[in-house]
Phi, psi and omega in degrees: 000149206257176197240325177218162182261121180332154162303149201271129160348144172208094157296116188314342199252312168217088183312337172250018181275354154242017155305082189256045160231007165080057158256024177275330199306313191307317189284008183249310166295339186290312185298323153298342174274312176300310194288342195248031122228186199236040181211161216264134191213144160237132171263126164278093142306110189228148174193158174302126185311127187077033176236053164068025176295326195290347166258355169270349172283302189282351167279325133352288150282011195252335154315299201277331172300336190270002160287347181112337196292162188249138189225113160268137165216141184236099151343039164353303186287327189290343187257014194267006177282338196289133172276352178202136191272347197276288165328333202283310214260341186285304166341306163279341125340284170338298182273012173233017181298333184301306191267327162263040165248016189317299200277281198278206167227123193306345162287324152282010195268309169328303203294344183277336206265340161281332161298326155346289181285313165314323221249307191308314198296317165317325184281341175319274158322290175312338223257352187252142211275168185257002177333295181344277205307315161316317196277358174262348193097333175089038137263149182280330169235122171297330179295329163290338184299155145249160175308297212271358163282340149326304213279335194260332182292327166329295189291306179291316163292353157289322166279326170307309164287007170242348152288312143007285164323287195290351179280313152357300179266005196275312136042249167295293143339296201300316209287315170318335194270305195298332203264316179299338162289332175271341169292289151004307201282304201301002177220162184320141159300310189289336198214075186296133175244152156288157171257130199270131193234090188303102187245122162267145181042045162296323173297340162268002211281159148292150200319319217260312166283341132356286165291315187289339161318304173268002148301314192305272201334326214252332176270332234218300193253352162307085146222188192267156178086016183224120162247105167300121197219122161252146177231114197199156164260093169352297170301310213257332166311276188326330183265017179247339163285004191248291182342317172241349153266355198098156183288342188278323183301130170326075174306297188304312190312317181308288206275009144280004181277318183248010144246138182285284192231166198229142173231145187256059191339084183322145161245141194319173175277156188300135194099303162005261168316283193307337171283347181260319140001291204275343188265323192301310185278004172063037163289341181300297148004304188295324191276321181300334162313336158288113173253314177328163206268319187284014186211002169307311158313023196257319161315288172321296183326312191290325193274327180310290206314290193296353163275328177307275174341266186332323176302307193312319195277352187056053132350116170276160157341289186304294175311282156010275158328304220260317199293296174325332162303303178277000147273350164304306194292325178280340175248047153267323187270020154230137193280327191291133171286332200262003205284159195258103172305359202029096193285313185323306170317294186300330163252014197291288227283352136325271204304329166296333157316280163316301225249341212201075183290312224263324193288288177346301184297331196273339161303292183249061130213046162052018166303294202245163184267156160345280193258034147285296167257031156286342200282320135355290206270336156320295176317341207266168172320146165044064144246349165010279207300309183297331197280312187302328208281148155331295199296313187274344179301310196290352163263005174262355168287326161265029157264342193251001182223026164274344158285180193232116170238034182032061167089014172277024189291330179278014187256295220280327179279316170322352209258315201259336159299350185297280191324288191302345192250000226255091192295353168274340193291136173280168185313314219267342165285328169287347156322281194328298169322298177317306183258351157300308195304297158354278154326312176279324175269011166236037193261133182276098158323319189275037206204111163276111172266327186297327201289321163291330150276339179278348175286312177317299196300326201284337169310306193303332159340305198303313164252205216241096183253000000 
């Protein structure tokens, strides 16, 4: 049984063929969409942190080479030690002209590609300020200034920023013509791809190096034949852009100056993930193993409970991943194969863990009672569907009876006779009762059950999935 789930495989040969998120439709239109203009554009892949973009990129990119298309990917965050983003991204060109000039020619594409860099280093080399130089004046004894040398130093640093300038922006054209040449070279003549050029984990970025990825992206590299595919959580894009403009600023108003179009990375359908889970971690297996009559259901109970959940709690991809890391781990620290988990429970209180830590701690160290947080859990959106199913009556029975109450079992049942004796009560509540009840007279009173799953969970804790 696996303890964390591997990075996912991207075979070269069919690259979405372990996507168990439906996502080739999104890489098909997407490709199409890149390919069918020739003139310089960036798309925004938004999605939520930790809802698979980046394996949907390298599948993704591994897709469009095998169309012929040329493709860069750029790590932002691994690349976020960089003192200038202008370097970053001329760099990673540089170190990937050999694999992506397979389709032109690569002798011309090196030779497009030292222009580049000569034109980078120049824009370089302008961008360093003369503050220094100002502030002495450019004499070595301060003491030497006079008004008028000032006044004549004036004049001479007024000319210099304005030649300054016009080589600056003459420059930047040159560097723009090389980089639209070098895109060009690297791909067929007969059947010409724009070269797609992939930025990853922009949203994790400091706030600062962030911006300047899409100051650069969008001035410096705005030519033809270069398509920008950025991958961010908007939102979380947007509070590392407040951060240095401030809270008042206009996000989206900003942040249409450096995208063109936006794609809404689709999330999976519900179950979807968690059933490719339960296959990674080989839990089905682990659960088929159960023969006793009272744990036979315990697999099912676990994939239900945690499709539910996850929906309710709006779980990421990741997060997912991790509640499933620490039900590996809780049956890892059991010998008995038959021993009885209460899975509805165990992953109730994972998942409370992982989404909602403060509730989880004041629940098992006894701030709030059993049915406080049942009441909770009542309050929240869409748990209706769930409360109502076999499966949730049977977790509120064992929630309201999993703690050790010395002989208090007839104050917690006395609660759902209240309801069933209750001349106010509608029908379909006094059912509901009928069966917590139900549940609760075939409940071992003398069996701390929270206490033993949560001693599971907090070991699996201990590591670091």
């Amino acid at each position: 049984m696996l303890l964390k789930v591997r990075e996912i495989e991207v075979t070269p040969t069919s690259p979405f063929e372990n996507d168990c998120l439906n996502r080739k439709e999104s890489a098909e239109v997407l490709t199409q969409f890149v390919t069918s203009v020739n003139y310089p554009m960036v798309i925004c892949i938004d999605a939520p942190w930790g809802q698979g973009k980046t394996t949907f990129l390298k599948m993704w990119k591994q897709y469009l080479e095998n169309n012929n298309i040329p493709t860069l990917y750029f790590n932002a965050w691994e690349n976020d030690f960089s003192d200038d983003a202008l370097v970053s991204l001329i760099g990673e060109i540089s170190s990937a002209i050999d694999e992506i000039s397979k389709t032109g020619d690569r002798t011309q594409a090196e030779k497009y590609l030292k222009n580049v860099k000569k034109f980078g280093i120049n824009i370089l080399k302008r961008g360093i300020p003369v503050a220094a130089k100002i502030a002495t004046a450019g004499i070595v004894d301060l003491d030497a200034i006079t008004e008028e040398a000032l006044s004549n130093f004036s004049e001479i640093i007024a000319k210099e920023q304005l030649e300054k300038y016009e080589k600056s922006k003459s420059t930047l054209v040159d560097f723009r013509d090389a980089l639209s040449a070098l895109a060009s070279s690297i791909t067929s003549h007969d059947d010409p791809k724009p070269l797609v050029f992939i930025i990853d984990e922009l949203d994790r970025c400091r706030p600062n190096f962030s911006i300047e990825i899409l100051e650069k992206a969008k001035h410096f590299f705005n030519v033809d034949n270069i398509v920008f595919v950025l991958a961010a959580d908007k939102t979380q894009l947007g509070h590392s852009i407040k951060a240095i403009y401030g809270s008042e600023l206009n996000v989206n108003g900003y942040l249409r100056r450096f995208i063109d179009f936006d794609y809404v990375l689709p999330p999976p359908n519900k179950g979807v993930f968690v059933k490719a889970l339960f296959r990674k971690f080989a839990f089905n297996e682990y659960f088929a193993g159960k023969t006793r009559s009272n744990v036979r259901h315990e697999g099912e109970h676990a994939l239900t409970i945690l499709t539910e959940l996850f929906e309710l709690y709006r779980l990421t991809l990741r997060e997912q991943e991790h509640c499933c890391s620490l039900l590996s781990l809780s049956i890892r620290t059991t010998t008995d194969i038959n021993y009885k988990l209460y899975p509805l429970l165990l992953c109730f209180l994972i998942v409370l863990k992982v989404k909602e830590p403060e509730t989880y701690k004041s629940f098992i160290t006894e701030e709030i009672s059993s049915f406080e947080l049942l009441d909770y859990l009542k309050n929240k959106d869409g748990v209706e569907k769930l409360l109502e199913s076999h499966n949730g009556k049977l977790l509120e029975a064992y929630i309201v009876s999993c703690k050790p109450f010395n002989n208090d079992s007839v104050h917690i049942q006395s609660k759902y006779h209240e309801t069933i004796n209750s001349t106010s009560t509608i029908d379909s509540e006094k059912e509901r009762a009928t069966k917590i009840l139900s549940f609760l007279n075939e409940y071992d009173w003398d069996h701390n059950v929270l206490s033993g799953l949560v001693s599971k969970i907090e070991i699996a804790s201990r590591f670091k999935t």
